[in-house]
TORVOMAR-581513 format. One record per residue: x, y, z of N, C-alpha, C in turn; chain; residue in one letter. Coordinates in pm, whole numbers, plus 50000, padded with zeros to 5 digits. Example, Ala and Ser with C-alpha at 12.3 -4.5 7.8 and 13.67 -1.06 7.14 Angstrom:
51319|49431|50780|51230|49550|50780|51320|49670|50780|A|A
51285|49775|50708|51367|49894|50714|51290|50003|50787|A|S
END
This chain:
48386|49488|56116|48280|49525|56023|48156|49441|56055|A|X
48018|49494|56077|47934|49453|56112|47850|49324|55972|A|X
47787|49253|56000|47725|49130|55945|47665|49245|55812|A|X
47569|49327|55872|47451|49421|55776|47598|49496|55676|A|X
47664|49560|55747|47748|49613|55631|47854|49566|55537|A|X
47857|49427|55581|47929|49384|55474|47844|49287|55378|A|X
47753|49251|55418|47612|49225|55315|47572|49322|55222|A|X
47590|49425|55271|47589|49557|55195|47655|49605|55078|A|X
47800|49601|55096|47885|49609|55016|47898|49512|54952|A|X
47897|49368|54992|47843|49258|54862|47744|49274|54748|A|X
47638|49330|54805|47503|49422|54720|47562|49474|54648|A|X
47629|49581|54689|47682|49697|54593|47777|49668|54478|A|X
47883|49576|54548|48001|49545|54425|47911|49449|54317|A|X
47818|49325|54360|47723|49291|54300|47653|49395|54171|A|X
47618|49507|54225|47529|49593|54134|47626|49662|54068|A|X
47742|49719|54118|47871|49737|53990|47894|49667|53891|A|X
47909|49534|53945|47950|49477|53860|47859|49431|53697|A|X
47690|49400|53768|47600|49466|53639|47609|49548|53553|A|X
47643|49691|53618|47650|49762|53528|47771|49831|53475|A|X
47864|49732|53464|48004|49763|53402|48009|49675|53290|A|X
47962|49547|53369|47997|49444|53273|47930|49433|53138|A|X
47828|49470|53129|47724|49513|52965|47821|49611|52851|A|X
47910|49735|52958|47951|49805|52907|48100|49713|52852|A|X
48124|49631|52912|48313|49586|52881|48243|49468|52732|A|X
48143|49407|52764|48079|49338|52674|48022|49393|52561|A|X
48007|49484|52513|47957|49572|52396|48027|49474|52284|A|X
47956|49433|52157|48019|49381|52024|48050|49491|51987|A|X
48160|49439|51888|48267|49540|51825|48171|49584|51653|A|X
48160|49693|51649|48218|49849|51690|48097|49898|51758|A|X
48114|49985|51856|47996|50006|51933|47986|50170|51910|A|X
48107|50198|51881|48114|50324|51796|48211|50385|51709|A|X
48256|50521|51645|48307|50503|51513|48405|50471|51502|A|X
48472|50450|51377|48604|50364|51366|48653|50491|51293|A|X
48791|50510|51305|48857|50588|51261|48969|50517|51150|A|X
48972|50549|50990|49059|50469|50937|49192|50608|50882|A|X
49257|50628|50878|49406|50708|50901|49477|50675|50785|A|X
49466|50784|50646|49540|50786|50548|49661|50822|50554|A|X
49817|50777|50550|49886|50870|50584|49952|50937|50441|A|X
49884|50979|50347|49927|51072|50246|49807|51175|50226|A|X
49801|51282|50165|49726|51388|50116|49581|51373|50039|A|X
49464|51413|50054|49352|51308|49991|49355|51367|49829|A|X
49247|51296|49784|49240|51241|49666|49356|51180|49591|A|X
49449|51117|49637|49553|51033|49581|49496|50919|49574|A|X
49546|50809|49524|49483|50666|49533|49472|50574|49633|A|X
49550|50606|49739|49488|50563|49891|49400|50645|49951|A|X
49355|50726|49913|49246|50816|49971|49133|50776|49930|A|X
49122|50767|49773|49009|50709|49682|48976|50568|49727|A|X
49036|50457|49779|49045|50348|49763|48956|50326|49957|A|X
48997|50424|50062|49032|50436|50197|48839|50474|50178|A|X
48820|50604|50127|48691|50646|50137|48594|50547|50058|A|X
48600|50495|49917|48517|50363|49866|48479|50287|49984|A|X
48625|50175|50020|48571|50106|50126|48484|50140|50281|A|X
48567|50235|50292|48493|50320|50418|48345|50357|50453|A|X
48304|50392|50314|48134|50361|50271|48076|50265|50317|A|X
48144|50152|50216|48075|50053|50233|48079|49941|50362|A|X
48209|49976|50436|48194|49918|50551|48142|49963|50700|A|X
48085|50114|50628|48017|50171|50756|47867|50147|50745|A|X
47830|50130|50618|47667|50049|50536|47685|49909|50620|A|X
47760|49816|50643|47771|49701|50668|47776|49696|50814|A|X
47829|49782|50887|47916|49746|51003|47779|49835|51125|A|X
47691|49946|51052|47588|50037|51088|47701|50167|51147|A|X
47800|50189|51211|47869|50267|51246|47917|50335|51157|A|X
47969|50480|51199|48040|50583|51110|48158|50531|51057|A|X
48232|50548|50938|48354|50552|50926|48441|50620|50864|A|X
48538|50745|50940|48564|50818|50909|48717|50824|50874|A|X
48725|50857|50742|48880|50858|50671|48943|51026|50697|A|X
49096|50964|50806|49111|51099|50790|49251|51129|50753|A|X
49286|51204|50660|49451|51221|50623|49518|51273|50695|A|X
49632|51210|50735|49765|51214|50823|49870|51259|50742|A|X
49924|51310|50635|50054|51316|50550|50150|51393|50616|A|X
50284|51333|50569|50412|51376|50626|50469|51267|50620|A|X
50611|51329|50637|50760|51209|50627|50710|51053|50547|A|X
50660|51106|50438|50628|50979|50304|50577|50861|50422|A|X
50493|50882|50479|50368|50814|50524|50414|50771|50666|A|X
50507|50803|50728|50522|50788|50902|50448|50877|50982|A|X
50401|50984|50950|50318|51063|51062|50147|50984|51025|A|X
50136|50996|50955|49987|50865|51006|50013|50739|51074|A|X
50122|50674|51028|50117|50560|51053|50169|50541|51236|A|X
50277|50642|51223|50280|50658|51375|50171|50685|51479|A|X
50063|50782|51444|49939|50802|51491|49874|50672|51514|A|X
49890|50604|51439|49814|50470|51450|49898|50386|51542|A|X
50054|50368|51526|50135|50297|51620|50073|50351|51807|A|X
50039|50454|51823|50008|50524|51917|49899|50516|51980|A|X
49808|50493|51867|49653|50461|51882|49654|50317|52014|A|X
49497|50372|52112|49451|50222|52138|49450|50147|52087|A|X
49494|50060|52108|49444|49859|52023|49305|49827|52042|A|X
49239|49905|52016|49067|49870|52039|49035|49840|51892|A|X
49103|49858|51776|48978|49831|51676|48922|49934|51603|A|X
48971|50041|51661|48883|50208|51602|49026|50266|51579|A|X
49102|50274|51543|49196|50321|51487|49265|50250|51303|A|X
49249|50301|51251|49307|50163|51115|49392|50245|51038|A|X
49481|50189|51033|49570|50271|50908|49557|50215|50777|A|X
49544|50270|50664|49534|50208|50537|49689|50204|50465|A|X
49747|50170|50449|49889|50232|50379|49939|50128|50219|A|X
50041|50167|50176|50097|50087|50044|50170|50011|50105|A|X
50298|49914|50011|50394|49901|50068|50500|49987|50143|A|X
50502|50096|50072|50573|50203|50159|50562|50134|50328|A|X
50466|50065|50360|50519|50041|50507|50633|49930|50535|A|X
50661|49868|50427|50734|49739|50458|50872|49826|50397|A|X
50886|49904|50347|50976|50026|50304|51033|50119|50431|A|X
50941|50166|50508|51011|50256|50590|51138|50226|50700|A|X
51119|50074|50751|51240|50051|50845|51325|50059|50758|A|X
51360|50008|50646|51509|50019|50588|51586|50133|50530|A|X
51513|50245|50484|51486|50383|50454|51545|50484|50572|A|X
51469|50477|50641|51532|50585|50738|51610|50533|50838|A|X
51644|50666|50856|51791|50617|50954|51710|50619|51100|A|X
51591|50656|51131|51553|50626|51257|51359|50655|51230|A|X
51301|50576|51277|51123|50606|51321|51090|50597|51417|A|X
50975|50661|51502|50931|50678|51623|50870|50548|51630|A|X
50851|50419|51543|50803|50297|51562|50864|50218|51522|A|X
50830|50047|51529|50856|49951|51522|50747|49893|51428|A|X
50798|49885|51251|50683|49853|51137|50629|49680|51231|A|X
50720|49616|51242|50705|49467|51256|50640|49471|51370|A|X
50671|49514|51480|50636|49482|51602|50507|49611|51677|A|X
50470|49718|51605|50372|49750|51658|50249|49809|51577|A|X
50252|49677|51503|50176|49688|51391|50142|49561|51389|A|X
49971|49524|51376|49937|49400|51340|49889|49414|51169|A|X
49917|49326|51075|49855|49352|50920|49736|49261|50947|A|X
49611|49302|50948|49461|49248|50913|49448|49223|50746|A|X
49449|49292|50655|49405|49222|50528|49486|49288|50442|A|X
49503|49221|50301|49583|49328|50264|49467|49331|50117|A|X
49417|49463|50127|49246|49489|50011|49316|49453|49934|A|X
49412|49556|49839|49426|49483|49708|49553|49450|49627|A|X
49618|49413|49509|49690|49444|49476|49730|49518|49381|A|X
49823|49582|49336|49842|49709|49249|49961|49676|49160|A|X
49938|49787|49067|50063|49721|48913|50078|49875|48904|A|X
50244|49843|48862|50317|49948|48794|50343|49892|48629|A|X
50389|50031|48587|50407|49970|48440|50548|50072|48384|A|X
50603|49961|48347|50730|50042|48281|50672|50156|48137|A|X
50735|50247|48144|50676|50345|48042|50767|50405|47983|A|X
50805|50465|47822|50907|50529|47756|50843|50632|47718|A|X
50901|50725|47642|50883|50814|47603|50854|50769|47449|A|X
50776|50819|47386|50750|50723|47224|50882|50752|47142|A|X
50974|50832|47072|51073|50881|47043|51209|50761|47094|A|X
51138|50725|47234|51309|50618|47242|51301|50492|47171|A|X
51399|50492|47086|51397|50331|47015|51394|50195|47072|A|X
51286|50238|47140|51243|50063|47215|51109|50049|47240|A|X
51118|49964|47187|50898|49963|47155|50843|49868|47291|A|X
50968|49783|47316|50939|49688|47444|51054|49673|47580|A|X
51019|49621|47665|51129|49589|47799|51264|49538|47728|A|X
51191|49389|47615|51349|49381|47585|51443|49438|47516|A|X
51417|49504|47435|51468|49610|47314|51539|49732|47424|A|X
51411|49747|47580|51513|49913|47619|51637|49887|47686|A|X
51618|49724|47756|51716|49628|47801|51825|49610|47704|A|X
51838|49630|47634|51938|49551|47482|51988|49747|47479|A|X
51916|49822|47439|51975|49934|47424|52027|49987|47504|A|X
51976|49954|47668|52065|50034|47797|52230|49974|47821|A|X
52209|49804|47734|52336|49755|47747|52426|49789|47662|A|X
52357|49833|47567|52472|49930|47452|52530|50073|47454|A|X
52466|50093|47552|52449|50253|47672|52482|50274|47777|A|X
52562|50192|47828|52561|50205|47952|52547|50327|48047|A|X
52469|50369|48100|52474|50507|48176|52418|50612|48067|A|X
52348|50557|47947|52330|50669|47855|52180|50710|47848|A|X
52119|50629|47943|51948|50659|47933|51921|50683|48080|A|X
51817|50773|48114|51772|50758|48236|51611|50733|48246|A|X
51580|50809|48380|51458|50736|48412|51415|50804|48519|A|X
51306|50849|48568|51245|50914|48620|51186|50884|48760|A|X
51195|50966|48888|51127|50886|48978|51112|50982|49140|A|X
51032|50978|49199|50926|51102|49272|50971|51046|49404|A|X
51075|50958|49421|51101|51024|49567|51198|50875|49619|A|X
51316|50900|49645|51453|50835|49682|51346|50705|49753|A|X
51374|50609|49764|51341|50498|49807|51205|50457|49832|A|X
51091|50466|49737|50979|50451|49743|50936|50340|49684|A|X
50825|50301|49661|50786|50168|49546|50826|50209|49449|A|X
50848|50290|49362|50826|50306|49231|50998|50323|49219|A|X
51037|50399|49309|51196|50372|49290|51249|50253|49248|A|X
51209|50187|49418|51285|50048|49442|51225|49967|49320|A|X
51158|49930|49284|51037|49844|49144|51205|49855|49049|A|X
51221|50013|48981|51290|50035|48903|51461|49984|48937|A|X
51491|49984|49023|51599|49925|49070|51654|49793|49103|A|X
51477|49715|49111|51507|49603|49129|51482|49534|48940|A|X
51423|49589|48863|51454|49556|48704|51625|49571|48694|A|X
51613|49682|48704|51774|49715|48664|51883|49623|48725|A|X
51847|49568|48834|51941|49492|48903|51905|49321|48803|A|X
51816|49301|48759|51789|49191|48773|51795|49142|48592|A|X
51823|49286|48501|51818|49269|48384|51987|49320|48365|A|X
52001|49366|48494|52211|49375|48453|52194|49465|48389|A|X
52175|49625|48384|52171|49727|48310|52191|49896|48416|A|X
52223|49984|48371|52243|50107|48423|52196|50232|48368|A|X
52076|50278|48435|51988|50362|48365|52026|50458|48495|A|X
52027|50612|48488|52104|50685|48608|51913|50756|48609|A|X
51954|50769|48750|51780|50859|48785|51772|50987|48825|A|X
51670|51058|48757|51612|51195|48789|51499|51207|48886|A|X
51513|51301|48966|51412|51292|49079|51325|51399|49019|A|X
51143|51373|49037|51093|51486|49030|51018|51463|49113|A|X
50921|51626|49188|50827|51614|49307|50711|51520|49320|A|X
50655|51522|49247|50560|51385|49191|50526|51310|49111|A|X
50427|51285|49062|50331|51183|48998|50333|51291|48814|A|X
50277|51390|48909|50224|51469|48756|50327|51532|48695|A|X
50433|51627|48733|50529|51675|48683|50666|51552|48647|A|X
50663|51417|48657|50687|51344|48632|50644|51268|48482|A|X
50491|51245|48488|50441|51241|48388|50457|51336|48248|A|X
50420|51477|48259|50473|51593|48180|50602|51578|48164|A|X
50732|51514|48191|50847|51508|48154|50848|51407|48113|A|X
50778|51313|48106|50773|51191|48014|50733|51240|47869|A|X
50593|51283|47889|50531|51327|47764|50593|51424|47659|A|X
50676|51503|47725|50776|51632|47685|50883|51586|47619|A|X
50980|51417|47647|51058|51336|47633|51193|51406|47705|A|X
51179|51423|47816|51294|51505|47889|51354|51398|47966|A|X
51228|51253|48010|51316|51138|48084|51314|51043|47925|A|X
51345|50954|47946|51376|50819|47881|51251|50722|47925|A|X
51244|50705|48065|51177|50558|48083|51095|50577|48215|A|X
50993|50555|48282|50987|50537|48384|50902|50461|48447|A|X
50872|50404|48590|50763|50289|48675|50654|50372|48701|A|X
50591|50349|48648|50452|50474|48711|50315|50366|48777|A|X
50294|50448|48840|50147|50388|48887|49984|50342|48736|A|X
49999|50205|48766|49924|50164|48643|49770|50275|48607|A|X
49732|50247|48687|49600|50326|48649|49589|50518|48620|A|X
49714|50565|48654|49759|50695|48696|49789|50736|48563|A|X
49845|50623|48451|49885|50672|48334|49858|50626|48215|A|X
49734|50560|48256|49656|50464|48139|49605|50546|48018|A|X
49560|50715|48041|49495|50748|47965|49604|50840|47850|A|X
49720|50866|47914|49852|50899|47817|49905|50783|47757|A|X
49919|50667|47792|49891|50550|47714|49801|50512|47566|A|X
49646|50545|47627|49607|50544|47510|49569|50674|47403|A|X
49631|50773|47449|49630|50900|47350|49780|50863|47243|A|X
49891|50827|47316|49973|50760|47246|50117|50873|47298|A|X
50057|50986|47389|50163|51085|47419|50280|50951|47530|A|X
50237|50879|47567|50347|50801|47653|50335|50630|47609|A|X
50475|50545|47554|50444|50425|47564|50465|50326|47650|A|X
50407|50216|47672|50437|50117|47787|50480|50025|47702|A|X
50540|49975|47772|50660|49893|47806|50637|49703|47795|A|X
50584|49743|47953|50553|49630|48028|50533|49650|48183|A|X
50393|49579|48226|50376|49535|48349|50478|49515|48419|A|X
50473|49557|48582|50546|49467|48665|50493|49387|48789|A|X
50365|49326|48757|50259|49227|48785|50282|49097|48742|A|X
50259|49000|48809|50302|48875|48801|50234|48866|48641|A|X
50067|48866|48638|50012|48870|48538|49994|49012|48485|A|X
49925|49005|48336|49870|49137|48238|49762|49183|48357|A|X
49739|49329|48297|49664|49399|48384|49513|49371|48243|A|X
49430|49351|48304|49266|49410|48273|49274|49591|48203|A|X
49357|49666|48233|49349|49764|48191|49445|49789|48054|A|X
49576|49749|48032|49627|49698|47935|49649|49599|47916|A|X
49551|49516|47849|49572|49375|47859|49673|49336|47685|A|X
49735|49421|47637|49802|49402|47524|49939|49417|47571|A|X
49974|49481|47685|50087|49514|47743|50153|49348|47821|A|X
50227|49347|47782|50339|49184|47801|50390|49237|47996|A|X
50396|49122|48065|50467|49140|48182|50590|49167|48213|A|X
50710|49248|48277|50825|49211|48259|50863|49052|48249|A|X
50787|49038|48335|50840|48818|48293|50841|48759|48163|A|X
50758|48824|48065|50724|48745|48000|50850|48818|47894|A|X
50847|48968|47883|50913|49002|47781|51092|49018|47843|A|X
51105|48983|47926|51275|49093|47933|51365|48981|48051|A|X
51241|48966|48178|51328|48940|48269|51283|48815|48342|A|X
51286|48707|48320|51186|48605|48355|51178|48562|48513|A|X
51021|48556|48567|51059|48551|48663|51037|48675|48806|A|X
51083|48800|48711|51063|48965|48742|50920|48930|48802|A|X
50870|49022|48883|50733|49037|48962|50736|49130|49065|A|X
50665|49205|49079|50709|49326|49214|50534|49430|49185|A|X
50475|49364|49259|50341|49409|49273|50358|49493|49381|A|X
50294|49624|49385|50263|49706|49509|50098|49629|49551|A|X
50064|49699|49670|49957|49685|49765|49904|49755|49834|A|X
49794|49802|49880|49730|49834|49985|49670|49726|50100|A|X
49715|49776|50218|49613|49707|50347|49606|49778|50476|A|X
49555|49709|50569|49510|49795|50679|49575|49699|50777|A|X
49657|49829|50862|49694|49744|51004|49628|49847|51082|A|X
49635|49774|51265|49600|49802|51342|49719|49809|51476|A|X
49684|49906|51545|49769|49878|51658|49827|49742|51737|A|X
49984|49728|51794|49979|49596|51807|49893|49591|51952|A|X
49867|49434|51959|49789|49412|52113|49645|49458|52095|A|X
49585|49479|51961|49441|49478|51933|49391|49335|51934|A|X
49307|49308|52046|49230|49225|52076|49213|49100|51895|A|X
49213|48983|51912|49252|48862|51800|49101|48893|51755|A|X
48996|48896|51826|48833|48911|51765|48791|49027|51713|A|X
48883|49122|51711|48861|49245|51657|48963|49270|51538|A|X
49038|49201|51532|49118|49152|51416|49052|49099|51331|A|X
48966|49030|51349|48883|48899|51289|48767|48961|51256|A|X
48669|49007|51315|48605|49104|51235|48633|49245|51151|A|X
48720|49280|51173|48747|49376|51072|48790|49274|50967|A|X
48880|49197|50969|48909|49147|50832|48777|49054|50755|A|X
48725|49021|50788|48562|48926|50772|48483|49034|50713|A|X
48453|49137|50776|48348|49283|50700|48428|49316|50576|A|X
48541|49335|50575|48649|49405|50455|48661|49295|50327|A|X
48703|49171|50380|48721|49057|50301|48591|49051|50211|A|X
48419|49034|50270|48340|49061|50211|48315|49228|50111|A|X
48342|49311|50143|48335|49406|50064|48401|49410|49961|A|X
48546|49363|49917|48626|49335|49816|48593|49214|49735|A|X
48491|49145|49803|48465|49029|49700|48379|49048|49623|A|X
48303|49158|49679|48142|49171|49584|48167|49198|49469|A|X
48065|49122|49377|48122|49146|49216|48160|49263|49167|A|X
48022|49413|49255|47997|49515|49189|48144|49607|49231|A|X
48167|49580|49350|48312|49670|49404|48465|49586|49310|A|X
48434|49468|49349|48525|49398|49207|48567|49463|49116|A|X
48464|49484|49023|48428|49567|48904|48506|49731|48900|A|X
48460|49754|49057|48509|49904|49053|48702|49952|49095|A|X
48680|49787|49150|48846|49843|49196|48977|49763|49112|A|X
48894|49644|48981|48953|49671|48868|48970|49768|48784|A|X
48854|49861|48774|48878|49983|48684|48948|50103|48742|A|X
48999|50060|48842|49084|50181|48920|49217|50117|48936|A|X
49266|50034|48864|49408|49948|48844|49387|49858|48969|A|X
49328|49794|49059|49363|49730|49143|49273|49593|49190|A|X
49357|49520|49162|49292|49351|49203|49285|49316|49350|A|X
49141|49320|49361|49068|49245|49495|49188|49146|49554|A|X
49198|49176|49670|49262|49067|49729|49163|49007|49894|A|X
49181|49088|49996|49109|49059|50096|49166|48916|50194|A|X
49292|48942|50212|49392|48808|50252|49314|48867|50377|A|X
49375|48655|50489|49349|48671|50581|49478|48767|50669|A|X
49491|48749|50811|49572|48852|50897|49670|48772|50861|A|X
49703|48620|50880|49801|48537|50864|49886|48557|50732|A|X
49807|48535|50634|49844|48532|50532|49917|48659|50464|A|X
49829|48812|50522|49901|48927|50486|50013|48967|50552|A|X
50080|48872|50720|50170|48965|50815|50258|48870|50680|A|X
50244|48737|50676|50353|48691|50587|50399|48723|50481|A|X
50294|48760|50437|50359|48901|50314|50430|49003|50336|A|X
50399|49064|50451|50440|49152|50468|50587|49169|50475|A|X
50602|49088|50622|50754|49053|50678|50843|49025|50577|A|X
50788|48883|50466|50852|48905|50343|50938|49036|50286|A|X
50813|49154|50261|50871|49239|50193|50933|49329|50239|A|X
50952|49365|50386|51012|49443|50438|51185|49347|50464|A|X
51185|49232|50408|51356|49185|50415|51362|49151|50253|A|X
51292|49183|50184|51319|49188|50035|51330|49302|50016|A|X
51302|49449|50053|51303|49545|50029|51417|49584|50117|A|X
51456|49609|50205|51580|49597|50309|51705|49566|50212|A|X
51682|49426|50159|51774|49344|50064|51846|49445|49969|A|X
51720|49495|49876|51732|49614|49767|51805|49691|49829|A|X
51764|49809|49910|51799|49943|49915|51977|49924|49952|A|X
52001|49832|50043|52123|49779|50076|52189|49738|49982|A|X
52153|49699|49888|52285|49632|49765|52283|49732|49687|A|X
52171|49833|49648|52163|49969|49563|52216|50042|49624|A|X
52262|50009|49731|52335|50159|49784|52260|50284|49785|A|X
52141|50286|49785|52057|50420|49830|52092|50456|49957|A|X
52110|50559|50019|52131|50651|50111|51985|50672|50179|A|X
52030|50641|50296|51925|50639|50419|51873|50818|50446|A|X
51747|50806|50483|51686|50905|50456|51637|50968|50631|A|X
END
């Protein structure tokens, strides 16, 4: 190879390398981020997915677009996301249901622990034990005292074999020594209407979902199953305080990302998000939608996490629920 032509090709890989390297260097997001509901929209991860999504595409200058994935109680989004590049533009939003699914089914196209990083976990969420007004128990400990005089004689209501709201109810029952037998219904609302109707006895419902049959008086609560009282019934006693001491089983929302997404792109997404959940005015808004600001770091939420996917494991295994 002559002197001139390999001076040449030094030039050239030289001038490649200019103009690649601006492009591999781009700050994160250089374009839109895709965040991946995996249930049906307007549910409360949809509501919660599009709020933030606003405001972190106002913050971040980029689009951000929420898009629903539903199927197999939240594995076909979340798999989409297991699948996704690790760049940062893929986000799944999900409940606990993710720390739920390895122990649940008898097989997933992923690995919750291992191909999944948890970045923040936004907020936390309360269920609330609920009766029907008609059952003679005005509180947790009274329905506790009557289920033990009953054994097997009350039931309880609940939208889908091994979910939060199941497991919540199973882990009271386990933990107050009592046997309440369960009725399955398709969701949220025809669930509710069989409360109000008095066709169930008792059931865990999503706090903010049933606040307003609460205060018409067609459904009564119970008690929280939040460490603390909720802001929304703040007259309503905790299971801890009234029945089962100790009791606590908060649901959640947060966002993971593919595993092997770059540690600085971890770090800014959770830094933009962390700020959006702190602001007083979103504060404000995602207390009045049942749910307390959280905005943990990545550290702090995988440890939660992992937690709950061998506390929840724990459950379904000693309840003997049947793998799905």
């Amino acid at each position: 190879m002559s002197r001139l032509r390999f001076a040449f090709l030094i030039v050239a890989a030289a001038g490649i390398a200019l103009i690649v390297r601006p492009a591999l260097a781009q700050p994160y997001p250089s374009k839109p981020i895709r965040v991946v509901v995996p249930f049906a929209a307007g549910g409360a991860v949809d509501q919660l997915a599009r709020i933030v999504g606003a405001r972190l595409q106002e913050s971040l200058g980029q689009p951000v677009v929420v898009e629903n994935r539903a199927g197999a109680g939240g594995t076909t989004g979340a798999n989409d996301v297991a699948k996704a590049s690790p760049d940062g533009y893929t986000i799944l939003q999900h409940t606990n249901g993710q720390a739920i699914s390895q122990a649940i089914y008898k097989s997933l196209p992923f690995d919750t622990l291992r191909d999944f990083i948890p970045v923040t976990q936004l907020v936390a969420t309360s269920t609330v034990l609920v009766a029907h007004p008609k059952l003679p128990a005005r509180t947790a400990k009274e329905l506790v005292a009557l289920a033990k005089a009953k054994p097997g004689g009350l039931n309880y209501g609940m939208t889908g074999v091994g979910n939060s709201l199941h497991l919540t109810m199973e882990m009271f029952k386990r933990a107050a020594g009592i046997d309440i037998q369960a009725i399955p219904y398709r969701g949220d609302a025809p669930l509710n209407t069989a409360l109000v109707a008095g066709e169930v006895d008792v059931a865990v419902v999503p706090l903010a979902a049933i606040v307003p049959h609460v205060q018409s008086g067609a459904i009564r609560a119970l008690a929280v199953s939040s460490a603390q009282r909720s802001a929304l019934l703040p007259d309503v006693p905790t299971l801890s305080e009234d029945a089962v001491p100790g009791f606590e089983a908060s649901g959640w929302q947060g966002w993971f990302v593919p595993a092997k997404t770059p540690p600085e792109v971890v770090a800014a997404i959770h830094r933009e998000v962390a700020k959006i959940v702190a602001d007083p005015a979103m504060a404000k808004r995602l207390l009045a939608m049942g749910n307390e600001p959280v905005g943990s770091s990545p550290d702090a939420f995988a440890a939660k996490f992992r937690d709950d996917v061998a506390r929840f494991a724990k459950v379904i295994k000693e309840a003997g629920i049947p793998l799905q």
